[in-house]
C-alpha positions in Angstrom: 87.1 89.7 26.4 88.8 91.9 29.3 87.6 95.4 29.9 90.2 98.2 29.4 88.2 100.9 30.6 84.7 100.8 32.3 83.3 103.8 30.6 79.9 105.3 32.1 77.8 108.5 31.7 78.9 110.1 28.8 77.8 113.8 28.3 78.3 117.3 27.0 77.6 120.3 28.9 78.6 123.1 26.1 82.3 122.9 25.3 83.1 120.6 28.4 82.9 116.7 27.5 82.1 114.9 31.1 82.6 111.0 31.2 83.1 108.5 34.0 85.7 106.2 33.6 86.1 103.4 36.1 84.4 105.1 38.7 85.8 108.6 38.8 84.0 111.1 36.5 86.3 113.5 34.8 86.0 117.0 32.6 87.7 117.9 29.7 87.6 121.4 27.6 86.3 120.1 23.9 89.0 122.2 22.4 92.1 120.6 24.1 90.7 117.0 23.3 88.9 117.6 20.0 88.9 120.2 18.1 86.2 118.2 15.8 84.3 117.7 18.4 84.5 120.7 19.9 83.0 122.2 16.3 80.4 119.9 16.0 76.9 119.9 16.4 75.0 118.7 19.5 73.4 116.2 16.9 77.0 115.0 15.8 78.5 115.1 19.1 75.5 112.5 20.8 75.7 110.1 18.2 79.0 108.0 19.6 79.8 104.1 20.1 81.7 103.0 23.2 84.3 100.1 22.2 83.4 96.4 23.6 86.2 96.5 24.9 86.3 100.1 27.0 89.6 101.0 25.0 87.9 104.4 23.5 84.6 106.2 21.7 83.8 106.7 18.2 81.5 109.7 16.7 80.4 107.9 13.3 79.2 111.1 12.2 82.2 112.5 12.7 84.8 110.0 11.9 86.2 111.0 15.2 87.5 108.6 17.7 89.0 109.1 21.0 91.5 106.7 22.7 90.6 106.6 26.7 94.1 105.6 27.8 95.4 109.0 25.5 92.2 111.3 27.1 93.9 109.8 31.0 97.1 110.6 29.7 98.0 106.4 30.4 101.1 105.8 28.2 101.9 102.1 27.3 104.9 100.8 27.2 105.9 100.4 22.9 106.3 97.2 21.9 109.4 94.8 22.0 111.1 94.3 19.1 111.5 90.5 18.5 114.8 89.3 17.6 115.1 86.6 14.2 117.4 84.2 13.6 
């Protein structure tokens, strides 16, 4: 499996979520991210899974998920429509 992201060092310093993502650590304000997140308890917020992958986080408790490509602001090219005969 190829790693999209390698995501490292997760943390929450109040309403700023800090995370390092392929080497660079970045900070976001909770409420321009995640509104959810930035309500939630300290409890809720430190209970997350990282993807296999790297591709984002999920807050089980929360039913919150954040995509890492979306948090960069990385936009993927959309799909090709294939052509049928």
């Amino acid at each position: 499996m190829n790693k999209h992201h390698d995501i490292k060092n997760i943390q929450f310093d109040g309403d700023v979520f800090e995370i390092t993502v392929d080497g660079t650590t970045r900070k976001f304000e909770l409420q321009q991210i995640s509104p959810l997140l930035h309500q939630a308890s300290e409890a809720e917020r430190e209970i997350f899974e990282v993807s296999p992958s790297g591709y984002g986080i999920h807050w089980p408790l929360l039913d919150e998920d954040i995509s890492i490509d979306a948090l960069l602001g990385i936009v993927s090219a959309p799909a090709r429509n294939r052509k049928t005969a």
